[in-house]
C-alpha positions as CSV (number, residue, x, y, z in Angstrom):
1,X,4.5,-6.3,14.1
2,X,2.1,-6.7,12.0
3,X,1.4,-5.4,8.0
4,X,-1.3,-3.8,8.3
5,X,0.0,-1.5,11.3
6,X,3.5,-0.7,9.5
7,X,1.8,-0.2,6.0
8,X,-0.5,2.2,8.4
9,X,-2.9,1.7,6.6
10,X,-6.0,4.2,7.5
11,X,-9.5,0.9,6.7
12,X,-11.4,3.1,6.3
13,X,-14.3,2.2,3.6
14,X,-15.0,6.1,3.1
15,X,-11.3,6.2,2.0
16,X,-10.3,2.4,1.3
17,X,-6.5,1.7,1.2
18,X,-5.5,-0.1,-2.3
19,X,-2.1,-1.4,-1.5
20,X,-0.3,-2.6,-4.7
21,X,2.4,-5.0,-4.5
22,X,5.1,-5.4,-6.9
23,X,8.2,-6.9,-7.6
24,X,9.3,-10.5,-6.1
25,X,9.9,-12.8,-3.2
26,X,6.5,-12.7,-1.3
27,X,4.1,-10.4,-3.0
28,X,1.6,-12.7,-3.9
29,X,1.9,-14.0,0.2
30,X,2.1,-10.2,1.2
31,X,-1.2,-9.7,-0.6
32,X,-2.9,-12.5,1.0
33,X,-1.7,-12.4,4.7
34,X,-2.8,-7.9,4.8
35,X,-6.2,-8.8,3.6
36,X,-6.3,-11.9,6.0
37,X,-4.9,-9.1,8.6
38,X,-7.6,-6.5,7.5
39,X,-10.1,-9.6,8.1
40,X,-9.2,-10.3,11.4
41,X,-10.0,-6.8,12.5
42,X,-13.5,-7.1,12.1
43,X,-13.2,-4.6,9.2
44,X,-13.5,-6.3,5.0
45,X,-10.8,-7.0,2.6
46,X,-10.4,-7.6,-1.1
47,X,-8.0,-9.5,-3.0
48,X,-8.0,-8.1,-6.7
49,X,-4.9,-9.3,-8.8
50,X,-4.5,-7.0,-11.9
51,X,-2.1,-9.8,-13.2
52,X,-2.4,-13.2,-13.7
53,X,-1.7,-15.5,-10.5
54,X,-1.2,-19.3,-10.1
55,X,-4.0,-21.4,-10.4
56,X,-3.7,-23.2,-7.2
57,X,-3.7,-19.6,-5.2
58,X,-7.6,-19.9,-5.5
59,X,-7.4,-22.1,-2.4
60,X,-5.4,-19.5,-0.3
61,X,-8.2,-17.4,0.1
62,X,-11.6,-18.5,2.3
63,X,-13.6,-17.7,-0.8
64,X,-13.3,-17.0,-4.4
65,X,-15.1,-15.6,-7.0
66,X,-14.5,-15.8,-10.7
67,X,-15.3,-12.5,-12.6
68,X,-16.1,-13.3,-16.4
69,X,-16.5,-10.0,-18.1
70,X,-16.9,-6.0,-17.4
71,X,-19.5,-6.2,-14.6
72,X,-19.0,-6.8,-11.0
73,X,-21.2,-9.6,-9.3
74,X,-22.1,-7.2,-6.5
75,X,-24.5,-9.4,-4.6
76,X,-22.6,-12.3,-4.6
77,X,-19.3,-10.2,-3.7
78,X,-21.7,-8.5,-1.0
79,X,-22.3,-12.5,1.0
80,X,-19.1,-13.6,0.2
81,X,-17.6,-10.6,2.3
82,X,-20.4,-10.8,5.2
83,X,-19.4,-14.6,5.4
84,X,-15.9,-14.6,5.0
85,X,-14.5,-11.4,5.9
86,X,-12.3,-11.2,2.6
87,X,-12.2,-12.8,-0.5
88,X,-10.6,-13.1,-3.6
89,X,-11.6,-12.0,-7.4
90,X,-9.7,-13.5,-10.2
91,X,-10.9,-13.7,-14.1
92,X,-10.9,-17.4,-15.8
93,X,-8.2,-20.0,-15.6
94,X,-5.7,-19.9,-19.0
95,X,-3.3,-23.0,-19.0
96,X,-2.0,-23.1,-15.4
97,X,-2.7,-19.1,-14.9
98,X,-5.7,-17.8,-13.4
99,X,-6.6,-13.9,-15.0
100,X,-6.3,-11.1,-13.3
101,X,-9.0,-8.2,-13.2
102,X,-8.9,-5.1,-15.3
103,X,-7.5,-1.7,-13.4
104,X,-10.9,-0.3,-14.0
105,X,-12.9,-2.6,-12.1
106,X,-10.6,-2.5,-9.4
107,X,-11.3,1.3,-9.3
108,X,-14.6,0.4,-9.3
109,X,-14.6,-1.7,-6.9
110,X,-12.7,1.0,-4.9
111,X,-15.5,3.7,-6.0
112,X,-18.0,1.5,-4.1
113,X,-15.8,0.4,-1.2
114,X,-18.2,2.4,1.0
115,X,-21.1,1.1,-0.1
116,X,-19.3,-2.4,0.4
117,X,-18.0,-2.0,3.9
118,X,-14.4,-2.6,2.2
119,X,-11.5,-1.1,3.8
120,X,-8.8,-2.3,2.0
121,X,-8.0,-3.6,-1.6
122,X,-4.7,-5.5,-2.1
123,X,-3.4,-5.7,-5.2
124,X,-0.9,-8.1,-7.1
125,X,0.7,-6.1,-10.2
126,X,2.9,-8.0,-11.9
127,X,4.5,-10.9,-12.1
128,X,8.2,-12.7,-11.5
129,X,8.4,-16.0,-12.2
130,X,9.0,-16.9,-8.5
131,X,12.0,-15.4,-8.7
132,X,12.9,-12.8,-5.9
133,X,14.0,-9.8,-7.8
134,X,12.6,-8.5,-10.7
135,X,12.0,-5.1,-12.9
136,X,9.2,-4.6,-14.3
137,X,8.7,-4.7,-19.0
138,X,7.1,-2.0,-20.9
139,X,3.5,-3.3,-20.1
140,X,4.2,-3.5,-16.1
141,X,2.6,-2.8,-13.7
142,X,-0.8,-2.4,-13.9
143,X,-1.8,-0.3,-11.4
144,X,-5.5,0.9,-10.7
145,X,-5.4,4.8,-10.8
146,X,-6.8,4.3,-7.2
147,X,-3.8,2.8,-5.7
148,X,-3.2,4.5,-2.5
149,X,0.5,2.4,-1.4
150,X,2.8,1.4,-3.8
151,X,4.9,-1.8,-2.0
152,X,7.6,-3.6,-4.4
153,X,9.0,-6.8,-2.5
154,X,11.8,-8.5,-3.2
155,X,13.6,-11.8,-1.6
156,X,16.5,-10.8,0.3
157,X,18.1,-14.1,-0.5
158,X,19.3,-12.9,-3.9
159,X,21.5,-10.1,-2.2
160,X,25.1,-11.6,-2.9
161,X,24.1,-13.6,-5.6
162,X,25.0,-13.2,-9.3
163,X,22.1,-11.1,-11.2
164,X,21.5,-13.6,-14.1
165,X,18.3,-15.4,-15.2
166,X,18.6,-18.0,-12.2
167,X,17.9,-15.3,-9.2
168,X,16.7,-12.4,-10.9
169,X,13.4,-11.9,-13.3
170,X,14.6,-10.1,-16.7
171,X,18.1,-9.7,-15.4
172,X,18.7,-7.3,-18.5
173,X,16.5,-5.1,-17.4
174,X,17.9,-4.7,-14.0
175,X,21.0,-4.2,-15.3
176,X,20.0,-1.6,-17.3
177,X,18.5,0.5,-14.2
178,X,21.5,-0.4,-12.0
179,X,23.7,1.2,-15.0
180,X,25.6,-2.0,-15.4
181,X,27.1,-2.6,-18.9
182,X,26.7,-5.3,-20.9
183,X,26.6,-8.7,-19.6
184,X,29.7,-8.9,-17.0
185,X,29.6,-11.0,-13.5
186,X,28.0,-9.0,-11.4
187,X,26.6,-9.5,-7.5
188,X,23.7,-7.7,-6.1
189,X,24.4,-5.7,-3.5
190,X,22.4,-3.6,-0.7
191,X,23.5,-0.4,-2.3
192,X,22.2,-2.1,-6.3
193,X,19.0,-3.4,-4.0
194,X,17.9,0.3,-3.0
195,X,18.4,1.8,-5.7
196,X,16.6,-0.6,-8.1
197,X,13.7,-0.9,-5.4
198,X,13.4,3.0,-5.4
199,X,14.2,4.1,-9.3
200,X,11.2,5.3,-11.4
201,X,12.6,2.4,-14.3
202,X,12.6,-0.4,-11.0
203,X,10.4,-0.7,-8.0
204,X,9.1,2.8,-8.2
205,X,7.6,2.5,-11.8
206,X,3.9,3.9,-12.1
207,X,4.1,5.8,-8.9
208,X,2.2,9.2,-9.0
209,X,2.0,12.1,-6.2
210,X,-1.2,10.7,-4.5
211,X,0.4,7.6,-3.6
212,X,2.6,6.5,-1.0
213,X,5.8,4.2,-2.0
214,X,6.7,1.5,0.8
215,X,9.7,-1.2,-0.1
216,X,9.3,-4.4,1.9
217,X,12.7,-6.1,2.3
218,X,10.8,-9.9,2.4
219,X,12.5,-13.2,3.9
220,X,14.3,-11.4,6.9
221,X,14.6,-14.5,8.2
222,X,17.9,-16.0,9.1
223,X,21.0,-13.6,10.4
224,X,22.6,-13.0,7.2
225,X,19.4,-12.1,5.4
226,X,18.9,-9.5,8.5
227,X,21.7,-7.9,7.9
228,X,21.5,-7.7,3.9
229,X,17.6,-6.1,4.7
230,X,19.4,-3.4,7.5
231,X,22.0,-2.6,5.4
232,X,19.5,-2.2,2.4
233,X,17.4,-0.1,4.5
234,X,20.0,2.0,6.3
235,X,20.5,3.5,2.9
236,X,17.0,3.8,2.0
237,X,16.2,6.1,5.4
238,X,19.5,7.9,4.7
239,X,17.6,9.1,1.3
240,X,13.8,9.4,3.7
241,X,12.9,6.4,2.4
242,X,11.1,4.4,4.9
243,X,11.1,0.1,4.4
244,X,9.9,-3.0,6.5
245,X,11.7,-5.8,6.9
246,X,9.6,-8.8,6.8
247,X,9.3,-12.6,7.0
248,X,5.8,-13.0,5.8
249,X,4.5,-16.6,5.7
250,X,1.4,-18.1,6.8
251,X,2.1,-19.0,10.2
252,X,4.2,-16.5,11.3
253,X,2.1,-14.3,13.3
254,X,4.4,-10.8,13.3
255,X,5.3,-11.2,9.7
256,X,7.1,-7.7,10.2
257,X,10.9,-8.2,11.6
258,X,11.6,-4.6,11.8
259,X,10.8,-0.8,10.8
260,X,12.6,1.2,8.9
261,X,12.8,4.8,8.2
262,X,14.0,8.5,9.5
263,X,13.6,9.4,13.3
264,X,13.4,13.3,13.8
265,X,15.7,14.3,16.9
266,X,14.2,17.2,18.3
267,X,16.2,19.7,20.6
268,X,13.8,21.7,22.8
269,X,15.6,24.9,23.4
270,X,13.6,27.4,23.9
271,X,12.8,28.3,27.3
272,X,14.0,31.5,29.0
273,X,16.0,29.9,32.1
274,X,14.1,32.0,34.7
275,X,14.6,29.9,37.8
276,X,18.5,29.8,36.8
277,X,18.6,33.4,36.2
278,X,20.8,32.8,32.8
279,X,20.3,30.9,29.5
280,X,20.8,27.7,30.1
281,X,21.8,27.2,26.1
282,X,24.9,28.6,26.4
283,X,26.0,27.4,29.9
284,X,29.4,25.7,29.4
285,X,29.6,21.8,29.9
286,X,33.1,20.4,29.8
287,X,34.1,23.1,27.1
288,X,31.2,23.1,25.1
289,X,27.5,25.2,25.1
290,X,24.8,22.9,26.2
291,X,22.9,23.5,22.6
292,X,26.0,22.9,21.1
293,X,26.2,19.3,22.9
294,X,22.7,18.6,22.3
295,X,22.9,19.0,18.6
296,X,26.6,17.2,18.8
297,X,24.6,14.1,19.9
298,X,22.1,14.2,17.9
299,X,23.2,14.3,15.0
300,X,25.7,11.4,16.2
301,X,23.0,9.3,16.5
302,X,22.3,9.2,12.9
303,X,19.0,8.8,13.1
304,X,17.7,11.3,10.8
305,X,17.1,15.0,10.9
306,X,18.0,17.1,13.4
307,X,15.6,20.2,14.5
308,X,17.1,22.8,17.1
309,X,13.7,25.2,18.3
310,X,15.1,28.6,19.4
311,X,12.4,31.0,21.6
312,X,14.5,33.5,23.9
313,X,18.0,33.9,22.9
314,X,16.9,33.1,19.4
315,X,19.5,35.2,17.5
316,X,22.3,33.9,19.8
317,X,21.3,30.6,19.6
318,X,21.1,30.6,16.0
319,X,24.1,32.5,15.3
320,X,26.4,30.0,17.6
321,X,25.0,26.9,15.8
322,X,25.5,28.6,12.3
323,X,28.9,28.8,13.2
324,X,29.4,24.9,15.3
325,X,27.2,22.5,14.2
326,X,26.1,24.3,10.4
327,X,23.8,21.2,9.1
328,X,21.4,21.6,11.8
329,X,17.9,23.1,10.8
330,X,17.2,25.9,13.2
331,X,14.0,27.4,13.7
332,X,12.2,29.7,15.8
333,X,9.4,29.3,18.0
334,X,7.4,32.8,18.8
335,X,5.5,31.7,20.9
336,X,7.4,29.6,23.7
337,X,6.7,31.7,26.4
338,X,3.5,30.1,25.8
339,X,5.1,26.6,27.5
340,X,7.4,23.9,25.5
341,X,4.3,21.9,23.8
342,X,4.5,25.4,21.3
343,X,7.7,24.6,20.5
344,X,7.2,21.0,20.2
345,X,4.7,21.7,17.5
346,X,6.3,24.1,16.0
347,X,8.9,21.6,15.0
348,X,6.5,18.6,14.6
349,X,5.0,21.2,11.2
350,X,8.8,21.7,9.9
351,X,9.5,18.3,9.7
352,X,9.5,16.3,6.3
353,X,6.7,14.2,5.3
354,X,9.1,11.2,5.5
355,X,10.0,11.6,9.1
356,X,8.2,8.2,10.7
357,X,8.7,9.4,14.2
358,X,10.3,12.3,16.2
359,X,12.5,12.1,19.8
360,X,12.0,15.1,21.9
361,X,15.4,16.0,23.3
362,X,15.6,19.1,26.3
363,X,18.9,21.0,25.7
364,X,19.5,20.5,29.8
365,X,20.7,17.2,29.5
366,X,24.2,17.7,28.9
367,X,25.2,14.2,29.5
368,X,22.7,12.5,27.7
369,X,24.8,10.7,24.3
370,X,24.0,9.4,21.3
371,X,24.3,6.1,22.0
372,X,21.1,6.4,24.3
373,X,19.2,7.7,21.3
374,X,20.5,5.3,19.0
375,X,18.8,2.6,22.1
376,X,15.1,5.0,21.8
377,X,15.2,4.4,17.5
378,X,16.3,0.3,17.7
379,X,13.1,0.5,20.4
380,X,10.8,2.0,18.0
381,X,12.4,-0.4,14.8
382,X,11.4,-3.5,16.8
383,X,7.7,-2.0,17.2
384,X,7.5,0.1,20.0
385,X,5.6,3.1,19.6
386,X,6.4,4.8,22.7
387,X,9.7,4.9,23.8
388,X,11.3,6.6,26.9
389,X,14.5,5.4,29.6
390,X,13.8,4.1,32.9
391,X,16.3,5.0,35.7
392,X,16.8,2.5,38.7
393,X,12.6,1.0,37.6
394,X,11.6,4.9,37.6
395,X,10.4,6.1,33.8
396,X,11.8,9.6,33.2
397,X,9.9,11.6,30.4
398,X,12.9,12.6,28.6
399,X,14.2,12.0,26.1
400,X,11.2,10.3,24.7
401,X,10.5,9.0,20.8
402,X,6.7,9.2,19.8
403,X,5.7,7.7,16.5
404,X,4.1,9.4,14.0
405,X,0.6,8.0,15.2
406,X,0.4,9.9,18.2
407,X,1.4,13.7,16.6
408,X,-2.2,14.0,16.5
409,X,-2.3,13.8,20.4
410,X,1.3,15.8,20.7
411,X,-0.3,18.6,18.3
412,X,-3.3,18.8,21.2
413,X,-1.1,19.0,24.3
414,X,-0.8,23.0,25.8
415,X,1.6,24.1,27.9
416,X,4.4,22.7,29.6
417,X,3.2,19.3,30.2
């Protein structure tokens, strides 16, 4: 998969993505390869640090141009893009350090993004050290008021390792977020990770309402630093926190490993059973209601939310799930007779914001388990968008997960197709 698909991004000059990247372990490379991504789209790309960067990362860029003071070289900026695609804008070199750009002329440069062509604007915010785990001092990070994503990185090679000035980036200041007192052994561990990467004091410092916050869980690369980054991100969904486990490097080409986040099961029962001449909801499968087994595997699957839409036998339905399975959210579809895409959408509106995609589950499939479901989601972490079972070669439309790309499509279907 790729970063600039996961980070879905919108490139759109009119409303130009300015991804921030924080943290350690890969932002400055995470920077690089989504504008080199953006690039290779056709569309334009800007590298603006707001920190100061290495010296030599000049040359990791196919052009590079030095801003010395408060204006903008806008011509120059303009033929570097039409020649190169992207480029990157850094102030004058300081020792071994190369200046960053004020947060102002980044919004600037976001202001005119239009006007540019520019569709996205990466941006790194702080610094580390080269260390993989870091939180940020009182003067970090600098963040444009125009930053539309919010990404703090960090190495997963320093889970298991002690959190001391070797592995981690002010070590006293992660211990202070992680609540850990004074200066006692201590390993970092998945749990410490997601909470450090998501507290307001960590990873999450300087985010505001109009922008999006999206952990990457960097150097996913070898089997134990897999399972570190699932386990890290298995909490985060748990709390609707979507993450991406990457291993972004220059010549990897799908520098995202997996997909993270919390898959909406939907139960679809709403119809009115008129070719069975009863509702089919409460017809008895091996001692058990058919909605009552639905929402028994779904919310075995652990995959996220579970949404149960009621259209006849609404108050029955309700009231027998109120009572058996209480931590499902219920909700009512008026107009299903209309055909199942009404109740489809219905639920598609209820869910949370931080739902990355939805399965759509009929409640006439008694025999359909969790595990099955569990199958749709580790389809859709690996990058598939679509997912549905094939039976003996034949694709059966149900249960099927959509990502959150296509609700615009599910929102336009009528009917019962």
């Amino acid at each position: 998969m790729l970063l600039h698909q996961t980070l879905r991004l919108t490139l759109d000059p009119a409303r130009p993505d300015v991804v921030a990247t924080v943290g350690g372990g890969g932002k400055s490379t995470t920077a690089f390869r989504l504008a080199a991504e953006v690039a290779a789209t056709g569309r334009r790309a800007v590298v603006a640090p707001s920190t100061r960067i290495a010296a030599f990362q000049t040359a990791w860029a196919p052009a590079f141009l030095e801003i010395d003071g408060a204006e903008l070289p806008w011509q120059e900026l303009e033929r570097l893009l039409a020649t190169h695609g992207y480029c990157l804008l850094g102030g004058p070199v300081a020792g071994d350090r190369r200046l960053g750009l004020e947060a102002a002329q980044i919004d600037e440069l976001a202001a005119r993004a239009a006007e540019l062509g520019i569709a996205a604007i990466t941006v790194e915010a702080d610094g580390s050290k080269m260390r993989p785990v870091k939180a940020p001092a009182a003067h970090e990070p600098v963040l444009p008021a125009s930053t539309t994503l919010l990404a703090p990185v960090v190495g997963l090679d320093a889970v298991g390792r002690p959190i001391d000035a070797r592995t981690v980036h002010r070590p006293e200041l992660v211990r202070a977020v992680l609540g850990l007192a004074g200066d006692a052994p201590a390993n970092l561990t998945p749990t410490m990770l997601a909470r450090l990467l998501c507290d307001p004091a960590g990873g999450a410092k300087g985010l505001l309402p109009a922008m999006r916050l999206l952990p990457l869980l960097n150097k996913a690369d070898s089997p134990l630093h897999l399972a570190y980054g699932r386990l890290t991100a298995a909490l985060l969904a748990r709390a609707g926190q979507p993450a991406l486990l990457t291993s972004v490097g220059a010549d990897n080409p799908a520098p995202v490993v997996e997909r993270w986040g919390a898959v909406a099961v939907i139960v679809l029962a709403a119809g009115g059973s008129r070719r069975m001449g009863r509702p089919k909801q409460f017809e008895v499968v091996d001692g058990e209601e058919m909605v009552v087994r639905a929402a028994r595997a779904a919310l075995a699957s652990n995959a996220g939310p579970v949404v149960v839409v009621t259209g006849a036998e609404a108050g029955a339905v309700a009231a027998l799930l109120g009572v058996r399975m209480p931590t499902v959210d219920v909700i009512h579809n008026p107009r299903w007779e209309s055909g199942q895409a009404t109740s489809m959408q219905a639920a598609l509106r209820a869910l949370p914001a931080s739902v990355e995609a939805a399965i759509l589950m009929p409640v006439d499939q008694p025999y359909l388990d969790a595990l099955l479901l569990r199958r749709l989601v580790q389809a859709w972490r690996a990058g598939a968008d679509l997912v549905a079972p094939a039976i003996d070669g034949t694709l059966r439309g149900a249960p099927a997960l959509f990502d959150r790309r296509f609700w615009p499509e599910l929102m336009a279907v009528t009917g019962d197709v």
